[in-house]
C-alpha positions in Angstrom: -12.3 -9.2 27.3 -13.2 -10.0 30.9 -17.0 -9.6 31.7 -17.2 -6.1 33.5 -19.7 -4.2 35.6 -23.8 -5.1 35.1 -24.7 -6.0 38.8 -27.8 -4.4 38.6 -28.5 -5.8 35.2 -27.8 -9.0 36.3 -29.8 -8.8 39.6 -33.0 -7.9 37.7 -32.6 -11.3 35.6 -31.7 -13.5 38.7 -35.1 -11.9 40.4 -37.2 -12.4 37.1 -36.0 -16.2 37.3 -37.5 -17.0 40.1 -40.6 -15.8 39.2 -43.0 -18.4 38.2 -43.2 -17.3 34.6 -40.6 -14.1 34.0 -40.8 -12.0 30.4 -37.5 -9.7 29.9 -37.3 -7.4 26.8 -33.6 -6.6 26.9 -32.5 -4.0 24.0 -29.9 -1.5 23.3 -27.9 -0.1 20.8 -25.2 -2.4 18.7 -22.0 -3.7 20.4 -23.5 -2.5 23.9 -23.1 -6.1 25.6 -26.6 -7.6 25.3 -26.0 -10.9 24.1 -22.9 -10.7 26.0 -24.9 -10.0 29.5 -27.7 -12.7 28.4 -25.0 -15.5 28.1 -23.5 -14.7 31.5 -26.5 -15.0 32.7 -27.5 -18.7 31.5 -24.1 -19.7 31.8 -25.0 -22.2 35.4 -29.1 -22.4 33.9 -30.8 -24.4 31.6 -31.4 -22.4 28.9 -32.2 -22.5 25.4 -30.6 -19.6 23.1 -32.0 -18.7 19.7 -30.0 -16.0 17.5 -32.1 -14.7 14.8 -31.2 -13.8 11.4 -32.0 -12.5 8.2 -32.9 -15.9 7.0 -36.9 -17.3 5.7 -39.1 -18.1 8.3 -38.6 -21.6 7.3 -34.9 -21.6 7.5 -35.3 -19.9 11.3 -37.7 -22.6 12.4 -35.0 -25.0 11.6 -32.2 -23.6 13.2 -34.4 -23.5 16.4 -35.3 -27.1 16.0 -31.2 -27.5 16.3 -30.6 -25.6 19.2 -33.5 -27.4 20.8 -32.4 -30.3 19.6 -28.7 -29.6 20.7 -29.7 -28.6 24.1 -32.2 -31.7 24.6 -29.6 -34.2 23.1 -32.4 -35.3 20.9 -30.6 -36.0 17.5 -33.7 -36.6 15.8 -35.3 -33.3 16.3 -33.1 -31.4 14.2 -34.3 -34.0 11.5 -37.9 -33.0 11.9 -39.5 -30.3 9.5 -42.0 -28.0 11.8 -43.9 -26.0 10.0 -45.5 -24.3 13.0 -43.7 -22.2 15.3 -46.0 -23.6 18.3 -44.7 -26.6 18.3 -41.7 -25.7 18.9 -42.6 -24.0 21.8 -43.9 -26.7 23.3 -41.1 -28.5 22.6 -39.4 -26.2 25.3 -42.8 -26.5 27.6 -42.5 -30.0 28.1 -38.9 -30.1 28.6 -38.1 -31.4 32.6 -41.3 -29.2 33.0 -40.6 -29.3 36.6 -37.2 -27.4 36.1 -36.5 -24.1 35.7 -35.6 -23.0 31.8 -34.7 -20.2 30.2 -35.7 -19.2 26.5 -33.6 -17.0 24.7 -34.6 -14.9 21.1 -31.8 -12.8 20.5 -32.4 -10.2 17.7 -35.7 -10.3 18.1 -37.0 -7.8 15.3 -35.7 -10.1 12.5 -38.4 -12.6 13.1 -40.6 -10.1 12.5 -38.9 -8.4 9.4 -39.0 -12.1 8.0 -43.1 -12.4 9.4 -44.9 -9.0 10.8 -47.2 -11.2 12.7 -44.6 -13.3 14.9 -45.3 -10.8 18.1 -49.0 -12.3 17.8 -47.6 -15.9 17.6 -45.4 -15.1 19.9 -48.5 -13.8 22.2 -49.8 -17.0 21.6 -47.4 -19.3 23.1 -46.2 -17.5 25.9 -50.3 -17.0 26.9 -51.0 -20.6 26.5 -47.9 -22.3 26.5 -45.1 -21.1 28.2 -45.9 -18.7 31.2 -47.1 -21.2 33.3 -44.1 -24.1 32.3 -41.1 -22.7 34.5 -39.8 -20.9 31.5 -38.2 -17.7 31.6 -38.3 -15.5 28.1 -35.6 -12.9 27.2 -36.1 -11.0 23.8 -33.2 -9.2 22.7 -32.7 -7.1 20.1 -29.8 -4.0 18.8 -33.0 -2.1 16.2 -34.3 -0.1 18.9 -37.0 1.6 16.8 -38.7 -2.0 16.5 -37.7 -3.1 19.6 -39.6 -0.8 20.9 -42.2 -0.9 18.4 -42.9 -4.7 18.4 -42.1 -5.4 22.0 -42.9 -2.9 24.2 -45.2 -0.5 22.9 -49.1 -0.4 23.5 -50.0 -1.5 20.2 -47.9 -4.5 19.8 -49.7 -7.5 20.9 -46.9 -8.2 23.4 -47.8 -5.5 25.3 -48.7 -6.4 29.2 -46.5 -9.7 28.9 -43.4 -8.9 29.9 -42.3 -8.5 33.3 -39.1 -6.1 33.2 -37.2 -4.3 30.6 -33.4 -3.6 30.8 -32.5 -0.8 27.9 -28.4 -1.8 28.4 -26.1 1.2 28.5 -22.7 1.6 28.0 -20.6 0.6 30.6 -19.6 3.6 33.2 -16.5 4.9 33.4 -15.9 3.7 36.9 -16.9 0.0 35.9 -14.4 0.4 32.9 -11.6 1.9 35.7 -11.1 -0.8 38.0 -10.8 -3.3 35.8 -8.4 -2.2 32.8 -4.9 -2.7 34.2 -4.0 0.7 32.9 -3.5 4.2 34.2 -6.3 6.8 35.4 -5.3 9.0 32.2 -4.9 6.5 30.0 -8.3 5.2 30.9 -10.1 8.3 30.8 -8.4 8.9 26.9 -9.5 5.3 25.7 -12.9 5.8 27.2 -13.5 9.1 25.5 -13.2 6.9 22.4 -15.0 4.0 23.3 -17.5 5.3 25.7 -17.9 2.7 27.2 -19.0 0.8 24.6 -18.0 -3.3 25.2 -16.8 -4.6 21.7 -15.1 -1.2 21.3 -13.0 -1.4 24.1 -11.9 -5.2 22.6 -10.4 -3.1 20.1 -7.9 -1.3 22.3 -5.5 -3.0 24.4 -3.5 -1.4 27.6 -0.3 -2.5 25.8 -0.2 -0.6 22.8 0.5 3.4 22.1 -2.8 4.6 21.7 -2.6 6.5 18.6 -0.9 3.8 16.8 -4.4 1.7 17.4 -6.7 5.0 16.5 -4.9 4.6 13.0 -5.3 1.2 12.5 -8.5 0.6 14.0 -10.2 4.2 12.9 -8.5 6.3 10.8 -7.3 3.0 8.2 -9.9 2.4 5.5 -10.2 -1.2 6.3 -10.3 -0.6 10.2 -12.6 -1.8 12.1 -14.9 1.4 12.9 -13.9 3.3 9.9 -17.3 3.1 8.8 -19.4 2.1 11.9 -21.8 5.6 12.0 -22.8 4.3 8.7 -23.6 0.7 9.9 -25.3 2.1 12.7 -27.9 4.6 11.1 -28.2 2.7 8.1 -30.3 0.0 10.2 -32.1 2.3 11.9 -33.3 5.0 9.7 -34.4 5.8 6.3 -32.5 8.8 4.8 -29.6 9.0 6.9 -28.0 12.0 4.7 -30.1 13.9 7.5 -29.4 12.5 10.4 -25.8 13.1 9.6 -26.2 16.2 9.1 -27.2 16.8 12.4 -24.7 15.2 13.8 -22.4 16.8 12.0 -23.3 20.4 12.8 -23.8 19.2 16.7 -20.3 18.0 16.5 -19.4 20.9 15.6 -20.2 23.1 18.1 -23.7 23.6 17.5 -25.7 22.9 20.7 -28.8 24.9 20.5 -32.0 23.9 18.5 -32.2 27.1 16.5 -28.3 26.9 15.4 -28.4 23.3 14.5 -31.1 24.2 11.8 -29.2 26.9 10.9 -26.2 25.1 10.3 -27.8 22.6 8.2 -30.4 24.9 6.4 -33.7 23.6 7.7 -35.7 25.4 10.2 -35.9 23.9 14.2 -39.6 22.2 13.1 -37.9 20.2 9.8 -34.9 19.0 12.2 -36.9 18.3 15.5 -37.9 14.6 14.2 -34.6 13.9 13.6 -32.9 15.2 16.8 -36.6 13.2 18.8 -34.8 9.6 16.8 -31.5 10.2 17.3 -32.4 10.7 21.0 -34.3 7.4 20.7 -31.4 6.1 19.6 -29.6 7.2 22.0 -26.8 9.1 20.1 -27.5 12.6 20.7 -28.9 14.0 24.3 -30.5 17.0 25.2 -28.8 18.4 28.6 -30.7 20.9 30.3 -29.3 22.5 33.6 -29.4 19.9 36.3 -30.7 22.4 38.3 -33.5 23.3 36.5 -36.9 22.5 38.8 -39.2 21.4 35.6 -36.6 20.2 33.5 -38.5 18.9 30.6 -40.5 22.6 30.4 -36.7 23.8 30.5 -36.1 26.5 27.5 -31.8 26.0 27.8 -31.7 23.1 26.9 -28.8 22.6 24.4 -28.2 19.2 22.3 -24.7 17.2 22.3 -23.3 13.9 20.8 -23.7 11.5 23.4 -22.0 8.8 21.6 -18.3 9.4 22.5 -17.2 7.0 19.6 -19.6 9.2 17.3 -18.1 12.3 18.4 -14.9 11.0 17.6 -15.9 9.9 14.5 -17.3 13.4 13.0 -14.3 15.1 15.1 -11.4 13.2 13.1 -12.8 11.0 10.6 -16.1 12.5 8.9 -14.0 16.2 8.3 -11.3 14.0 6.7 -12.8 11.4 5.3 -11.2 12.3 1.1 -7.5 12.7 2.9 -8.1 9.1 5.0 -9.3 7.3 1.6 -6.3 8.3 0.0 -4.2 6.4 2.9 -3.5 10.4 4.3 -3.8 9.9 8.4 -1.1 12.8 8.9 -3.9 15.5 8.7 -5.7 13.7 11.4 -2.6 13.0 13.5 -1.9 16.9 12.8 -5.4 17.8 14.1 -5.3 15.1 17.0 -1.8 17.3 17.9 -3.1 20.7 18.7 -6.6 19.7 20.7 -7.4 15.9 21.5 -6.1 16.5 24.5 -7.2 19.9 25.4 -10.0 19.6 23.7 -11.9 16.6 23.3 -10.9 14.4 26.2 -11.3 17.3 28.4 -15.1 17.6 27.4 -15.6 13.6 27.9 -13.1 14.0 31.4 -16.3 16.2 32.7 -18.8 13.2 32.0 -16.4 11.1 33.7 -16.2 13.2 36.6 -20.1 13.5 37.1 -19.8 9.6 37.0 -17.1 9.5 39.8 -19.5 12.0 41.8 -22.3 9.5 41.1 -20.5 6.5 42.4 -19.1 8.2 45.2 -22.6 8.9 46.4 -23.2 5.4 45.9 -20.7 4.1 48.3 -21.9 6.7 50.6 -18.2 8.4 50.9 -20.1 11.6 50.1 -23.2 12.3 52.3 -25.2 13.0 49.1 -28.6 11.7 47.7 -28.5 13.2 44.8 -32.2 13.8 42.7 -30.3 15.2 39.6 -26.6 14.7 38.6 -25.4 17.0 35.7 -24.1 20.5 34.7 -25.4 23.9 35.3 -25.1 27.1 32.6 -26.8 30.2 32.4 -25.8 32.2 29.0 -28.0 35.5 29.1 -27.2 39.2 28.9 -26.8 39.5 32.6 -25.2 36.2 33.9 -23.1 34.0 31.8 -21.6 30.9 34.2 -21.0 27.6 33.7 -20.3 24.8 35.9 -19.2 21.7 35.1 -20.9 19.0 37.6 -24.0 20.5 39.6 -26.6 18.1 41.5 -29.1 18.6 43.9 -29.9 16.8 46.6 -33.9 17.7 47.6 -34.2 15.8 50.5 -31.3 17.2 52.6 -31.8 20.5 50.8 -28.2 20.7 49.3 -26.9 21.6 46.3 -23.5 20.4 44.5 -21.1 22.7 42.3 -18.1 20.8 41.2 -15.4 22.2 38.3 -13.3 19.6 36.4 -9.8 20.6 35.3 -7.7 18.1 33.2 -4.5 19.6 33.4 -0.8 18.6 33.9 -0.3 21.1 37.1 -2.0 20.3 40.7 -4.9 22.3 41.0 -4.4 25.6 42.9 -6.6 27.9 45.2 -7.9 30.1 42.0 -10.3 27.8 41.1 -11.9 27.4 43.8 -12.4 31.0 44.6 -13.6 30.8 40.5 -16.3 28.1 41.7 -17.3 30.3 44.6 -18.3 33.2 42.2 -20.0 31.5 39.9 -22.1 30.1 43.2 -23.1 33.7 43.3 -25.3 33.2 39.9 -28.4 35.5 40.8 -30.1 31.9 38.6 -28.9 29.8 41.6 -29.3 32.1 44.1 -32.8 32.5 43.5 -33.8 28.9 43.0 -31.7 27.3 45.8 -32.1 30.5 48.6 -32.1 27.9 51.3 -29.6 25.2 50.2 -26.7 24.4 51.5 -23.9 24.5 48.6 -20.9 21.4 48.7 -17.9 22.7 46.6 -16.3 19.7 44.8 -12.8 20.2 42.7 -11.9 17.4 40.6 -8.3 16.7 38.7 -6.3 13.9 37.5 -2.9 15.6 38.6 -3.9 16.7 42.0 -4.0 19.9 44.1 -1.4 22.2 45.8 -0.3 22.2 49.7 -2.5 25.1 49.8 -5.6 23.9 48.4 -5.0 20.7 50.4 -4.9 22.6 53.6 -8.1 24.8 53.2 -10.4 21.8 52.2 -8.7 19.9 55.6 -9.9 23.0 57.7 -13.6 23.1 55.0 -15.9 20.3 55.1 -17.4 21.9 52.8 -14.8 21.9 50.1 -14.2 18.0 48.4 -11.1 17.4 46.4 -11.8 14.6 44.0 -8.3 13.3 42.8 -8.8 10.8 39.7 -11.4 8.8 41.2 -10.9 9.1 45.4 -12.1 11.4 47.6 -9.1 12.6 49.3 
């Protein structure tokens, strides 16, 4: 697969390299694109890269001695036994120490599984050896709890060194769009699968029936991500019985604190640790109304799977999971039937949408600065509404409502005069009094002559189709 998207990833590192002594702690969950990003980056630099493993500390040193030793053409160092990893350092010190060189150590956190005290040696030479000999240092690393733990929080002995930090995301849907030479509602469908997520979407090719490639690739027992979840929390966490658990009851349906405990028989305090790490993580999200004005004191907000691939997986595979072992995919394919569509890619079309909105902004085709991007529900006694894209905009005092509808027919009139109701929430009312309220309408299939003609006379109305701004 091509290399996609990551201009602002790839502008921080360009800036940090011509610094006179740049420290980048890159990290981010597995198969995000890290090493990828790092390698386009070096690609026209000198640069040394180090992958770590779970190897001895003596075996590592040696390996490094070969990739210096490779990237010096120096034969003989890869013959030389170093028992100290400062040497090696300044191995990379004194190379053209007039040029500018880059020091990669991918996967950090194994180096200090194998020795607990390599972010003090590593302190060490980047103090007194490194920062001031035109050397750029990336760390990398997919273990986010010790990424984070060993590289950039206040007690690790690292801490102060570095000079940016890139926590890589999965790549948005409008990055994914213009480059996959398929179809608006093909892409959307692969990318509520993937997510985004880089060596997922190698799995999937534009030229293939889609289902045919969830079987082989998910639902077979030797497929590729038949047991990724498992991968995935198993390196992170000890115990991961519970953090499937929460998963599984978020997955299905559960979205409040109080029902996720009560679905899985522990109280909100047992289960609260476990939702804080998988947030860490970055698996599960808590969404609170984007219009909320102090949104982490916010008491609606409601927990979801952001993972899409993880969704998918405790939609399809998880449920089914003694059926798929005994070769039986036909329950899935049964399941898939009545409410993939409908259902599941409808949910991920309304991320998608708020992403479109995003980018839009971006290129300035909608006069919008938005301060929050996200959705809007208010589920009480008195006023249940729920809109599916709502941002504000504080500076120019505006305020965003926006309705996604994946559906074969051209969106008619009816929805909007829906939207405009539900702009009528007293909840909105009251916090936005003085706003000015855009209506936005977004389908894949389009809109009706009518609807058409009303947002022509309304500049106040927008009609997103796929991802233009008609």
């Amino acid at each position: 697969m091509d290399f996609i998207g990551r201009a602002s990833e790839l502008a921080t590192l360009n800036a940090e390299y011509t610094r006179e002594s740049g420290f980048v702690i890159v990290y981010g969950r597995r198969r995000v694109g890290k090493t990828t990003l790092i390698k386009e980056f070096i690609k026209d630099k000198r640069a040394f890269y180090f992958l770590a493993t779970t190897e001895s500390e003596a075996q590592s040193r040696k390996r490094f001695a070969s990739v210096l030793s490779r990237g010096m053409n120096n034969p003989m160092l890869a013959k030389v036994t170093f028992d100290d990893w400062l040497d090696l350092f300044q191995l990379v010190a004194d190379d053209h120490p007039d040029e500018e060189k880059v020091l990669v150590i991918d996967e950090f956190p194994y180096l200090v599984k194998t020795n607990p005290d390599f972010p003090s040696i590593l302190q060490n030479a980047w103090d007194e050896i490194l920062k001031d000999h035109h050397v750029m240092l990336i760390l990398s690393g997919s273990l986010i709890s010790m990424m984070k733990k060993h590289a950039l929080s206040y007690d690790s002995p690292l801490y102060g060194r570095r000079t940016a930090q890139i926590r890589l995301m999965p790549l948005p849907f409008t990055d994914v769009y213009v480059t996959q030479n398929m179809s608006f509602e093909d892409t959307v469908m692969q990318y509520a699968i993937t997510g985004g997520v880089p060596k997922y979407m190698e799995l999937f090719q534009p030229d293939e029936p889609l289902i045919e490639q969830i079987q082989r690739v998910i639902l077979s027992k030797n497929g590729f991500l038949y047991e990724e979840p498992d991968f995935l929390l198993n390196e992170e966490v000890q115990a991961p019985v519970n953090y499937f658990s929460v998963l599984k009851a978020i997955s299905d349906g559960n979205h409040k604190l109080s029902k996720i405990g009560l679905s899985i028989g522990q109280d909100s305090a047992a289960i609260t640790p476990y939702l804080k790490t998988l947030m860490d993580l970055g698996y599960v999200a808590k969404h609170v109304p984007s219009t909320e004005k102090n949104p982490e004191r916010s008491r609606k907000g409601l927990y979801y799977v952001a993972d899409n691939f993880i969704r998918f997986w405790f939609t399809y595979v998880y449920p089914f999971k003694g059926e798929l072992e005994l070769g039986n995919q036909q329950i899935v394919l049964d399941q898939m039937e009545k409410d993939f569509q409908q259902k599941f890619v409808a949910f991920s079309y309304e991320s998608i949408c708020r992403d479109i909105f995003a980018e839009l902004c971006r290129r300035q085709q909608i006069e919008f600065t938005p301060s929050r991007i996200g959705a809007y529900w208010c589920n009480d006694h008195e006023d249940d509404t729920e809109i599916d894209v709502a941002a504000v905009d504080n500076r120019n005092r505006r305020l965003f409502l926006g309705e996604c509808k994946y559906h074969q027919k051209p969106v008619d009139v009816a929805v909007y005069a829906s939207l405009q109701e539900k702009a009528k929430s007293p909840d909105l009312a009251k916090a936005f009094k003085d706003y000015e309220i855009i209506y936005g309408l977004f389908s894949k299939s389009g809109f009706t002559d009518r609807l058409t003609s009303i947002a022509e006379e309304n500049p106040r109305l927008l009609l997103i189709q796929e991802d233009q701004l008609l």
